[in-house]
Each structure stands twice: as C-alpha cells, then as structure tokens.
N, CA and C atoms as a LAMMPS dump frame, in Angstrom:
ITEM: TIMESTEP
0
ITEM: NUMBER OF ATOMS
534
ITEM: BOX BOUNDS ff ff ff
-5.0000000000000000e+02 5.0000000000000000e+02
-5.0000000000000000e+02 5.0000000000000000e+02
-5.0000000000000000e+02 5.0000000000000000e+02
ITEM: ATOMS id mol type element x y z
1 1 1 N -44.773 -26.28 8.98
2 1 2 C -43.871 -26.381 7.86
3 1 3 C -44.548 -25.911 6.577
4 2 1 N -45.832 -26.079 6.192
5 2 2 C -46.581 -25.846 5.356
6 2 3 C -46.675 -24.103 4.895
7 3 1 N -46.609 -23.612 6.318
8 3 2 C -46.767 -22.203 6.348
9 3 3 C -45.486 -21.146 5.699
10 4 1 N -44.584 -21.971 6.108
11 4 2 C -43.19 -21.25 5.756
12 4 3 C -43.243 -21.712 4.687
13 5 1 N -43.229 -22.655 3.786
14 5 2 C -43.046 -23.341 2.547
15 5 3 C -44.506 -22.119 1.347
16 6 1 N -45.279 -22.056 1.996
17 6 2 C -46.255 -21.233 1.528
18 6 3 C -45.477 -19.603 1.068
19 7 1 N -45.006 -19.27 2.502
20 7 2 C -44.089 -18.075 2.707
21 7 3 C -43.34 -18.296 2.196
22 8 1 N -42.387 -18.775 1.127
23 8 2 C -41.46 -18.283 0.2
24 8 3 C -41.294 -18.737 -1.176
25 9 1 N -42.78 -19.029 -1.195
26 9 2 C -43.194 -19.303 -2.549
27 9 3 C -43.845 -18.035 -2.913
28 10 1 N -43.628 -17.18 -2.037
29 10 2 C -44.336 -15.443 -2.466
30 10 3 C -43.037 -14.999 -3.311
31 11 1 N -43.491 -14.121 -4.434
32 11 2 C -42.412 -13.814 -5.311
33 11 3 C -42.03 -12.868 -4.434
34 12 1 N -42.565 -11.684 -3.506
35 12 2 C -41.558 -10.307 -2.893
36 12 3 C -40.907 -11.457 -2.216
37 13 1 N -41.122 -12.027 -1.522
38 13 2 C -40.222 -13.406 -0.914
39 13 3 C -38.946 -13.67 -1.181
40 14 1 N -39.082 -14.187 -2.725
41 14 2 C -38.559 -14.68 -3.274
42 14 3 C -37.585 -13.208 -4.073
43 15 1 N -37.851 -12.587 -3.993
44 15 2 C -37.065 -10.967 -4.675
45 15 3 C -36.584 -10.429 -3.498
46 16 1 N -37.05 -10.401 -2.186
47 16 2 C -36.058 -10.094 -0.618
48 16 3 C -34.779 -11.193 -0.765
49 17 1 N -34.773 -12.302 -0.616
50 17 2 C -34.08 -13.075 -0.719
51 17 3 C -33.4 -12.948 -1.306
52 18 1 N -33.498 -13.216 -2.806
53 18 2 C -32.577 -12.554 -3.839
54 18 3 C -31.495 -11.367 -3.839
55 19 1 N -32.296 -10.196 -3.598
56 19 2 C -31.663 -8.911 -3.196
57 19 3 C -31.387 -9.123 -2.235
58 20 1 N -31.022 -9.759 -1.028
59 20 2 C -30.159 -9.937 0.419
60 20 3 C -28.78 -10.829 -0.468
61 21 1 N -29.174 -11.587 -1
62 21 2 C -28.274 -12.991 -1.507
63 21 3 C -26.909 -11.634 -2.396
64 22 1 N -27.183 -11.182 -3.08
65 22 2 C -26.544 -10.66 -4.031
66 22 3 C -25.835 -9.545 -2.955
67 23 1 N -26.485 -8.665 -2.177
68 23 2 C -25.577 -7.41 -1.676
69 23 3 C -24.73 -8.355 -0.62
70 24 1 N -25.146 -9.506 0.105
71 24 2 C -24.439 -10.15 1.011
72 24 3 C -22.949 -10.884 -0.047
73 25 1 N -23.056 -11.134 -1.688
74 25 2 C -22.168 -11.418 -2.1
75 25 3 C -20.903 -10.127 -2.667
76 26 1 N -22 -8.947 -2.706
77 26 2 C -21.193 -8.145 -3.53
78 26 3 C -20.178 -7.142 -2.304
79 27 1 N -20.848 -7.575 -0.911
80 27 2 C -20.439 -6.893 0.208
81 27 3 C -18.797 -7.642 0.364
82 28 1 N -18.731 -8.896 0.434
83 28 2 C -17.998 -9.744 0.417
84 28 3 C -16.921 -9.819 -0.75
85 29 1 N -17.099 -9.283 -1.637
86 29 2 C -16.296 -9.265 -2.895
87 29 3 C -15.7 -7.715 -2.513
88 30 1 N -16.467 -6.578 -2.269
89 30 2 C -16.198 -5.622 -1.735
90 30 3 C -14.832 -5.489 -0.495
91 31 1 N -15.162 -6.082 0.3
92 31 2 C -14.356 -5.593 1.827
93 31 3 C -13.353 -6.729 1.995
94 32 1 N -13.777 -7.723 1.059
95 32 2 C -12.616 -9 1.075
96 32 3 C -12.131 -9.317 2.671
97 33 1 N -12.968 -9.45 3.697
98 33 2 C -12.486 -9.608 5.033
99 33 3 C -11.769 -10.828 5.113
100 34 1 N -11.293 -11.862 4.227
101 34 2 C -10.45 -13.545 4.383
102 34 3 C -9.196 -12.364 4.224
103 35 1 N -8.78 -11.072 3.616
104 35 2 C -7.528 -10.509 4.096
105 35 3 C -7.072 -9.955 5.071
106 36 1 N -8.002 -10.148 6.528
107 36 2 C -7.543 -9.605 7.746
108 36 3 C -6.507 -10.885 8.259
109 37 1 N -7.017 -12.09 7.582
110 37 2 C -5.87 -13.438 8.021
111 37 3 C -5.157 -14.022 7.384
112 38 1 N -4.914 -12.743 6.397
113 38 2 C -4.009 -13.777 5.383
114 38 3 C -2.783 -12.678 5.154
115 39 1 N -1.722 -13.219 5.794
116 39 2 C -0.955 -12.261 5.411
117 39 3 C 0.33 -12.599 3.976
118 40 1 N 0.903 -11.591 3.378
119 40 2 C 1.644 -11.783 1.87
120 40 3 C 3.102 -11.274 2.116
121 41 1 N 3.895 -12.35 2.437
122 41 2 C 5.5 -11.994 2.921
123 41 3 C 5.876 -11.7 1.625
124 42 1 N 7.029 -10.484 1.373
125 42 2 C 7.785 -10.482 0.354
126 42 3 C 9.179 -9.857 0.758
127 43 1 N 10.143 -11.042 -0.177
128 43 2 C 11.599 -10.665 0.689
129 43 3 C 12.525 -10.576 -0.762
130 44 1 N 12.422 -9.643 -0.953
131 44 2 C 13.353 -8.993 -2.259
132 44 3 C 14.627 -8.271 -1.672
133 45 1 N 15.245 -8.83 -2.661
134 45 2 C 17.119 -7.958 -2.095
135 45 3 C 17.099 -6.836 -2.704
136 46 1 N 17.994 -5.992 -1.939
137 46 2 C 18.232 -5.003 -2.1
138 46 3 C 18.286 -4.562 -3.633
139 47 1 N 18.316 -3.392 -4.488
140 47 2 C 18.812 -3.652 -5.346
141 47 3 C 20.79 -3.33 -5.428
142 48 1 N 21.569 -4.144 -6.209
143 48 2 C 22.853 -4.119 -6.535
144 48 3 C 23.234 -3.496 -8.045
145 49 1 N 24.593 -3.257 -8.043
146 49 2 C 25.064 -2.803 -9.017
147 49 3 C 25.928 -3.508 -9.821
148 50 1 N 25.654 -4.24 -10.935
149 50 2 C 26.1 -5.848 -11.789
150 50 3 C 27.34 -5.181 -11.538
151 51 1 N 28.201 -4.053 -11.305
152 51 2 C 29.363 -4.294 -12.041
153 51 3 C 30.911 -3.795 -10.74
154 52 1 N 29.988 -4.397 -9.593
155 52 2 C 30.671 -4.022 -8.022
156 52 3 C 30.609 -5.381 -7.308
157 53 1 N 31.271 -6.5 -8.026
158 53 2 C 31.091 -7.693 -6.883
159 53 3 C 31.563 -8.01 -5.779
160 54 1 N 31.254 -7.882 -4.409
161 54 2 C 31.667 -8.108 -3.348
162 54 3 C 31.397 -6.772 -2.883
163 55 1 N 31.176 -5.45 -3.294
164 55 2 C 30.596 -4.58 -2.534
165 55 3 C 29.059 -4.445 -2.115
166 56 1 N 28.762 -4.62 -0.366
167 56 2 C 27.991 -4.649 0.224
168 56 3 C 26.656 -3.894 -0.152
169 57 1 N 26.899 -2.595 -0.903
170 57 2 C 26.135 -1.496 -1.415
171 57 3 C 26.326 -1.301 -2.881
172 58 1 N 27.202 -2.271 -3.556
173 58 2 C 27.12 -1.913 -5.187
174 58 3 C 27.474 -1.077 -5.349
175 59 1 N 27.512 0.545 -4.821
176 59 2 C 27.551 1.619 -5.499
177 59 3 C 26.178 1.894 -5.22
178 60 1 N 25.043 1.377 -4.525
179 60 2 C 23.759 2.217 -4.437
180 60 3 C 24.046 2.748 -3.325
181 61 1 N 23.418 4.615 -3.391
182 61 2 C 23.104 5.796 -2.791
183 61 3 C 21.926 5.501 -2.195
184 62 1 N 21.708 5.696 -1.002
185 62 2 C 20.405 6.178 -0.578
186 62 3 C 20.288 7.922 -0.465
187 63 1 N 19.261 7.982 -0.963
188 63 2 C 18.932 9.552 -1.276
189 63 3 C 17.948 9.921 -0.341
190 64 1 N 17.122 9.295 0.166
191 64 2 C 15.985 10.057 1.248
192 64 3 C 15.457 8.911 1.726
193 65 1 N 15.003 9.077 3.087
194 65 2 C 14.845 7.883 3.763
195 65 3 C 13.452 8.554 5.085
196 66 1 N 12.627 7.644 5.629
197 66 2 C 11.963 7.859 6.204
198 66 3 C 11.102 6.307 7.57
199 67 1 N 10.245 6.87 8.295
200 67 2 C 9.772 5.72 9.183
201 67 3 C 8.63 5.666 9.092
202 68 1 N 7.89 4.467 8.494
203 68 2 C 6.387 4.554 8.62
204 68 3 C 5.807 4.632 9.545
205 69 1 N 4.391 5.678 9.953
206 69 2 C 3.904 5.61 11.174
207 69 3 C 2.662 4.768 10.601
208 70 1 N 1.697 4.665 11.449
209 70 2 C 0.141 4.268 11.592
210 70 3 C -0.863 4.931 11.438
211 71 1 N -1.682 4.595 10.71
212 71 2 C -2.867 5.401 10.355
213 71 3 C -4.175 4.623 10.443
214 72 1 N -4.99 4.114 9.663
215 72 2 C -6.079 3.75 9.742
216 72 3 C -5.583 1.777 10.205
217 73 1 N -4.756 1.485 9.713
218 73 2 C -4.062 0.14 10.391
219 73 3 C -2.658 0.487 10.959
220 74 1 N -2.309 -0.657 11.829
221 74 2 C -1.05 -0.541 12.461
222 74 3 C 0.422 -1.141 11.44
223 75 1 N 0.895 -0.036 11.477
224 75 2 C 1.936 0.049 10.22
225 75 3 C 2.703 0.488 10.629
226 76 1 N 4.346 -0.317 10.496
227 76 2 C 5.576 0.367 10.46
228 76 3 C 6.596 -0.434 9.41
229 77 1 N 7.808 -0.24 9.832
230 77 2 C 8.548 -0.133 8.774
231 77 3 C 9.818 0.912 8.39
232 78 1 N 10.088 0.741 7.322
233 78 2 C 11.412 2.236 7.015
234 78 3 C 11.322 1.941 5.295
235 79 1 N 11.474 3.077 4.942
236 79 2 C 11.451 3.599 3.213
237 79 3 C 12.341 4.548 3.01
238 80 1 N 13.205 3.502 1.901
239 80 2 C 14.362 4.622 1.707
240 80 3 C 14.235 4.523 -0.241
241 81 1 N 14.681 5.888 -0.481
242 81 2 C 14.883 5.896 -1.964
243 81 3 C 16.444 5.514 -2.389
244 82 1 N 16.533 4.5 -2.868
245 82 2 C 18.275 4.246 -3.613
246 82 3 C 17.975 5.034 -4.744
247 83 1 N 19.538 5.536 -5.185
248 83 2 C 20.203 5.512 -6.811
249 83 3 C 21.062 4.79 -6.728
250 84 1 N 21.225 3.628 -8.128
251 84 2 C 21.791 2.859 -8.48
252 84 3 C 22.859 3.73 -9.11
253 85 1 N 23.767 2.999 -9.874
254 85 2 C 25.257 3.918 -10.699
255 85 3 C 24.772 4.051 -11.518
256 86 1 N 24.006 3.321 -12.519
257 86 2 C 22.832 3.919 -14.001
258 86 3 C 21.893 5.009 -13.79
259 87 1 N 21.792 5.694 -12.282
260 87 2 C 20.774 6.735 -12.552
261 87 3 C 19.561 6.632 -12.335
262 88 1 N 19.257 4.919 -12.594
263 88 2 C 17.645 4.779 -11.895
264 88 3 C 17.64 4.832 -10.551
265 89 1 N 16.326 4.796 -10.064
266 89 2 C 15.894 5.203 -8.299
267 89 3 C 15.062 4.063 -8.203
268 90 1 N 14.836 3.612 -6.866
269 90 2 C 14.242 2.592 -6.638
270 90 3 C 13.559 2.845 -4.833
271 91 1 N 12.255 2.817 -4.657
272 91 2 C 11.584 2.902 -3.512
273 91 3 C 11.458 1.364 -2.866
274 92 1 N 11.817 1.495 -1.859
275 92 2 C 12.56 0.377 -1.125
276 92 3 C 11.707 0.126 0.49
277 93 1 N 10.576 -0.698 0.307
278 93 2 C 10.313 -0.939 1.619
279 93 3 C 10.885 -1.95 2.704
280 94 1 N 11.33 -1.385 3.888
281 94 2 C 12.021 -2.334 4.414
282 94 3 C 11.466 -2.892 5.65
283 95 1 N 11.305 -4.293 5.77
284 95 2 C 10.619 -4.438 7.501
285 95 3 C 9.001 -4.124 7.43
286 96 1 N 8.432 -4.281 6.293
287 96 2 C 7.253 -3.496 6.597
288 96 3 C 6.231 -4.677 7.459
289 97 1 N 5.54 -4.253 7.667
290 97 2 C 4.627 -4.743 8.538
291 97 3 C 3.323 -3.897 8.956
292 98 1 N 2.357 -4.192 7.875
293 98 2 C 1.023 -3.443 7.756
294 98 3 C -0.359 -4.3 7.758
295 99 1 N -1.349 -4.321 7.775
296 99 2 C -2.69 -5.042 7.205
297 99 3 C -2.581 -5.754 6.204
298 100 1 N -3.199 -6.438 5.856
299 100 2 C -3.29 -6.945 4.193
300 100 3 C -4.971 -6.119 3.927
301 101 1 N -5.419 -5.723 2.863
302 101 2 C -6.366 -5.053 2.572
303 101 3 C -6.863 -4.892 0.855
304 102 1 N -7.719 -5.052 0.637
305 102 2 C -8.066 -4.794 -0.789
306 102 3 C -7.393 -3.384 -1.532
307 103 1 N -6.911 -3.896 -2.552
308 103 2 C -6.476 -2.74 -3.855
309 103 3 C -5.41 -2.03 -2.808
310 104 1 N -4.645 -2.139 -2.575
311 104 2 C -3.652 -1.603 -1.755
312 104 3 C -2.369 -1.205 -2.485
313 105 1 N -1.849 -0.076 -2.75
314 105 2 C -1.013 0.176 -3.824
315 105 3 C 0.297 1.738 -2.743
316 106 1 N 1.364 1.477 -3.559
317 106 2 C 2.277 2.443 -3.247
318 106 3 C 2.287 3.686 -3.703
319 107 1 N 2.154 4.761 -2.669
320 107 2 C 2.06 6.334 -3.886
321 107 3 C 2.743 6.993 -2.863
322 108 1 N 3.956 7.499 -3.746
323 108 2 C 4.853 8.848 -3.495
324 108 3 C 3.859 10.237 -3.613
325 109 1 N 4.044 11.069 -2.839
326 109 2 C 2.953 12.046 -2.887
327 109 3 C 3.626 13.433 -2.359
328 110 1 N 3.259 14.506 -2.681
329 110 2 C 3.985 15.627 -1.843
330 110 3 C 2.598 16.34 -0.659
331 111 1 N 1.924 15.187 0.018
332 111 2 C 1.297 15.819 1.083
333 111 3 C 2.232 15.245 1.857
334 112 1 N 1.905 16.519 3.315
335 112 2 C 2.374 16.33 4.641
336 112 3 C 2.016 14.842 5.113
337 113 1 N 2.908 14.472 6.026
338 113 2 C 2.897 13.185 6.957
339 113 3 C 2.019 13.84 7.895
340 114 1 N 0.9 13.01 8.333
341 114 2 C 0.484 14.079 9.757
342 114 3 C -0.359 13.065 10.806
343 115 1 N -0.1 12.669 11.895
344 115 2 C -0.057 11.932 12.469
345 115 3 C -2.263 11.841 13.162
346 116 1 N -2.46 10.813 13.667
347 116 2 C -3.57 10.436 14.238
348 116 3 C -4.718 10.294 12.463
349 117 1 N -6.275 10.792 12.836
350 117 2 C -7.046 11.005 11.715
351 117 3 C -6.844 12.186 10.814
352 118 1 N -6.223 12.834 10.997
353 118 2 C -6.121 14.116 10.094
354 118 3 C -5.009 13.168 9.047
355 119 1 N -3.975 12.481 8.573
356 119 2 C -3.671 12.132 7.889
357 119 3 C -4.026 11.064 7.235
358 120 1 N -5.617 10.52 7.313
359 120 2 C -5.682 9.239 6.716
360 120 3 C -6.434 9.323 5.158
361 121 1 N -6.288 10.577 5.123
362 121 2 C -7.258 10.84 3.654
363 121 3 C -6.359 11.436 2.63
364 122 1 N -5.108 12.539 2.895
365 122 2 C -4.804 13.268 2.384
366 122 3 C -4 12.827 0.924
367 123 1 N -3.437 11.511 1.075
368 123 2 C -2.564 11 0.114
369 123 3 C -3.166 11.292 -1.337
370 124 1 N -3.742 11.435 -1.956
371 124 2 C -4.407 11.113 -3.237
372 124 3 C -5.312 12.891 -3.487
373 125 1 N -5.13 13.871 -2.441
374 125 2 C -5.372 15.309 -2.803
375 125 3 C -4.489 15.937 -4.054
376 126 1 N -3.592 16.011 -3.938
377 126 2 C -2.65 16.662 -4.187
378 126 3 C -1.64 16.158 -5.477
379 127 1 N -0.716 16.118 -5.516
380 127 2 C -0.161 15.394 -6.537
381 127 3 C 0.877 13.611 -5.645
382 128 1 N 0.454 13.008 -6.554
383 128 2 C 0.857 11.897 -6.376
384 128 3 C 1.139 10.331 -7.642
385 129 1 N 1.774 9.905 -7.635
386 129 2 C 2.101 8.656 -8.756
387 129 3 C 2.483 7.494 -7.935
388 130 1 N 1.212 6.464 -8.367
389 130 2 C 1.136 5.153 -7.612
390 130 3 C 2.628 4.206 -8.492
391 131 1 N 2.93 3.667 -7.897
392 131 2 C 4.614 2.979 -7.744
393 131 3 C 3.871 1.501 -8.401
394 132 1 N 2.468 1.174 -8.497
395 132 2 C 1.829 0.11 -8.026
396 132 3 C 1.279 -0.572 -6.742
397 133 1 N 0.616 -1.905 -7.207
398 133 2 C 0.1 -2.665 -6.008
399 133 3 C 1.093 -3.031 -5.372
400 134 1 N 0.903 -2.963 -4.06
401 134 2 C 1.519 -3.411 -2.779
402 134 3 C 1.754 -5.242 -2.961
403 135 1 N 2.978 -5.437 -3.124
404 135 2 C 3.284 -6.708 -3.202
405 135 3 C 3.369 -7.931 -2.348
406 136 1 N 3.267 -7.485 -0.988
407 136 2 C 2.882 -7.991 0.068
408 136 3 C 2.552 -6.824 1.209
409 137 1 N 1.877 -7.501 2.239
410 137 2 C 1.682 -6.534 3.83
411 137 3 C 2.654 -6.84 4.903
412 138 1 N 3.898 -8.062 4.338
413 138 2 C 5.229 -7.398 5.217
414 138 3 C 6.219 -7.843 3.975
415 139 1 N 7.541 -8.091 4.963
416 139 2 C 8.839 -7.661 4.141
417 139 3 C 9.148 -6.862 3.672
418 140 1 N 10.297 -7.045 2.651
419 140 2 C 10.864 -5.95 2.277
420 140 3 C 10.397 -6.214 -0.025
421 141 1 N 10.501 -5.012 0.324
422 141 2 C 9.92 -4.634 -1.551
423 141 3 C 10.594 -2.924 -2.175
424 142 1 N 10.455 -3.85 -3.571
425 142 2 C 11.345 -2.351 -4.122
426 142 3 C 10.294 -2.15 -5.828
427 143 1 N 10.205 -1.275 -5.568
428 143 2 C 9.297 -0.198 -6.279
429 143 3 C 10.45 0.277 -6.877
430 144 1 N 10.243 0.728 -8.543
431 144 2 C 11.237 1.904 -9.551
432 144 3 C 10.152 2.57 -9.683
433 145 1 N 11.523 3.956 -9.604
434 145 2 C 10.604 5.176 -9.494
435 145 3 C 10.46 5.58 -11.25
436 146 1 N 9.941 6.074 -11.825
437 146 2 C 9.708 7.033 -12.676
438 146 3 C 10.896 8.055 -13.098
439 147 1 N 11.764 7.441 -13.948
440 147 2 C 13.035 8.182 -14.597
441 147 3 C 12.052 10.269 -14.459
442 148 1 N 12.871 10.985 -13.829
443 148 2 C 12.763 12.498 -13.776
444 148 3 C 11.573 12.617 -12.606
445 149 1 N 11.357 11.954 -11.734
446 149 2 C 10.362 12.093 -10.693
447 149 3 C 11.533 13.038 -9.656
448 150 1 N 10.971 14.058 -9.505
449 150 2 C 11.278 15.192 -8.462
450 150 3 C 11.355 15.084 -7.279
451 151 1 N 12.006 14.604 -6.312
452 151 2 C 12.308 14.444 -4.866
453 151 3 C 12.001 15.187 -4.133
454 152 1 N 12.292 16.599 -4.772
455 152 2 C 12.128 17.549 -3.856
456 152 3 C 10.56 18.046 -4.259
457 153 1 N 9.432 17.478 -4.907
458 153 2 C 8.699 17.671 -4.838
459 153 3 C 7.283 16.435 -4.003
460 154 1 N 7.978 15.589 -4.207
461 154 2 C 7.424 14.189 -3.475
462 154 3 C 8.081 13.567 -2.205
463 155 1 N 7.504 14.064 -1.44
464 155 2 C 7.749 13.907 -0.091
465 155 3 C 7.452 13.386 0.974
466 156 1 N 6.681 12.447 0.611
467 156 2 C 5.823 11.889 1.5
468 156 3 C 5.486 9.652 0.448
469 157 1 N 5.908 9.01 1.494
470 157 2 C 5.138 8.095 0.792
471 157 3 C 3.968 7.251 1.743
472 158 1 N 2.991 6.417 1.136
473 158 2 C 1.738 6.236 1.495
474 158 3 C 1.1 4.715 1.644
475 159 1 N 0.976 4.178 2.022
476 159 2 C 0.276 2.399 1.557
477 159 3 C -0.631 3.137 1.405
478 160 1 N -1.659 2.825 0.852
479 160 2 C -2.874 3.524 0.297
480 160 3 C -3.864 2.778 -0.238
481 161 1 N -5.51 2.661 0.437
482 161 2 C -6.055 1.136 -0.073
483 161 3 C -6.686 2.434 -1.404
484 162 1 N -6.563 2.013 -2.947
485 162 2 C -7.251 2.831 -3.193
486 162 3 C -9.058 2.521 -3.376
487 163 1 N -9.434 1.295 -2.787
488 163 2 C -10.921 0.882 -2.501
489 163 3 C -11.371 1.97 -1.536
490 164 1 N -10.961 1.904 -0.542
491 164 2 C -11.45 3.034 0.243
492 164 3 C -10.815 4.464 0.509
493 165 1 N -9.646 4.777 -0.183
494 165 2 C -9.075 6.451 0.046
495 165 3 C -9.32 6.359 1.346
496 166 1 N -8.082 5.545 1.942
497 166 2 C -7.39 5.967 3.087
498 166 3 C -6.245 4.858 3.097
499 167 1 N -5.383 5.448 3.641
500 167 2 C -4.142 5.17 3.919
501 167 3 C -3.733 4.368 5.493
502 168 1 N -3.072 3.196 5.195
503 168 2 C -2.827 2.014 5.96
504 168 3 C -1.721 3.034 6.61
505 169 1 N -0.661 3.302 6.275
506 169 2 C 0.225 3.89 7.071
507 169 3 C 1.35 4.811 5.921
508 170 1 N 2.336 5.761 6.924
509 170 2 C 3.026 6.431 5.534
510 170 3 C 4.082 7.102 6.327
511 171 1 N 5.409 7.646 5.187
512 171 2 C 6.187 7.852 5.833
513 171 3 C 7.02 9.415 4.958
514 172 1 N 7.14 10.345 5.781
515 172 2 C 7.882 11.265 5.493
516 172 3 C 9.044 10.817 4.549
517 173 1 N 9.542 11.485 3.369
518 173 2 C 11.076 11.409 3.138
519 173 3 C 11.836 12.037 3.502
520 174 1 N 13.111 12.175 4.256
521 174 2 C 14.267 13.267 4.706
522 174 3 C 15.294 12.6 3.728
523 175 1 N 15.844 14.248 2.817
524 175 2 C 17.374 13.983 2.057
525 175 3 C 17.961 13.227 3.074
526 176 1 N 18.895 12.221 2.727
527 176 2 C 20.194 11.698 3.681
528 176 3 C 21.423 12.609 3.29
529 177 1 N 22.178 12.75 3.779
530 177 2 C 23.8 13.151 3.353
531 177 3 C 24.414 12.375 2.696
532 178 1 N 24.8 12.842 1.598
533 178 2 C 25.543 11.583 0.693
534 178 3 C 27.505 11.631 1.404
C-alpha cells in the first residue's frame, strides 16, 4: 500500500491522471452517449387555417412530400412541405423515428438523396438552411420555412448531427399535384 501511495504522489502521476480525468470528461460532454437511451417524443398538430373550422385540412396545400431513408442511424418517417392560405410554408415531420444524438438540427438542402455511405456527408456541401434543432427523435414536428425559400431549388431534406457532419437520415422532396 505504501508503494502505490508513494506512486501517486509523483507529480507526472499526478498530471497523467489529471489529463485522463479531463479528456475522459470532455469525451463525455462530446458524444453525449446517455442520448442513445433517451428518447424526445414530439406530437405537434398539423398546422390549420384560423379561418376554416371544421375543415380537416384548413385550406393547407401540401406542396412536396417525401420518405425518409437511413443513413448513419436507422431513420424513417415522411416530410411533407404545407402552404397555409397566408402563404407561409411549413416543413412537417411526420412519424419520425430516428436516434436521439447531439446538436441534431433540420436542413433543407439541394443535394441528391443517395442511399447506403455515399450519402451520409453530403448535406451541408452545397447550399442548405438549417430549419433548426431537431425537437425530438420521434413524432411528428413542424418547422417554418423561410418566406421566398425556392422549392425548386431545395430538394432534399436532412436530420443532420451538425457535431459530427453526418446525417441521421433524409428524404427526397417530390412536387405533389395540387
């Protein structure tokens, strides 16, 4: 007992220790692994139109709609863009069901959807505008888009951890037929 008690009364000792203590905390603050078991339900209604009561759809359009696949976690789901009768747009996750993960945020993007490892990086190349943090890793959630955001230029949407630049899962947009 004497010997070990000797042994870490050595200052490199005592500075290993230290420097283990700190990267073992900052690793942990880093990768946040208590979010592989914690999952964040969110169940938001649709959005409606104040001035359509008793209609099922308000008057909201869905304008482009898509199916989340899987990428670096197992992710699905469906994302559709509404217009309301005022003109705003609203990104609408429905059913989702993804990871929970550090810094995890929504971005409309005009890269390709592209299935296996070739799509788990691409979101954040190209042009893209984060919607915000991901409000939970299931249910349903609605994101407003950015009054004059281009549809036909953003085509693609993304869960996206931005801690590590890669993408939980993502989903093509296709126009619907109005």
């Amino acid at each position: 007992m004497g010997r070990v008690r000797r042994l870490l009364t050595r200052p490199i000792v005592m500075a290993v220790l230290a420097v283990g203590i700190l990267a073992v905390g900052a690793g942990v603050y880093w990768f946040q692994p208590w979010k592989l078991w914690v999952d964040e339900t969110v169940r938001e209604s649709a959005p409606v139109s104040a001035g359509s009561p008793g209609a099922p759809s308000g008057g909201v359009r869905t304008l482009a709609a898509g199916e989340l696949i899987s990428h670096e976690h197992t992710t699905s789901g469906r994302v559709r863009i509404l217009q309301l009768p005022d003109g705003s747009r609203t990104l609408r996750l429905e059913n989702l069901d993804t990871s929970n993960g550090p810094d995890l945020r929504v971005l409309i993007t005009d890269a390709p959807v592209k299935e296996g490892r070739a799509g788990w990086y691409v979101f954040d190349d190209g042009a893209h505008v984060s919607l915000g943090k991901l409000k939970g890793n299931k249910g349903d959630q609605n994101y407003a888009l950015p009054a004059g955001l281009d549809l036909n230029r953003y085509t693609s949407v993304s869960i996206w951890c931005d801690r590590f630049d890669v993408s939980f899962g993502a989903a093509p947009l296709a126009p619907t037929r109005a």
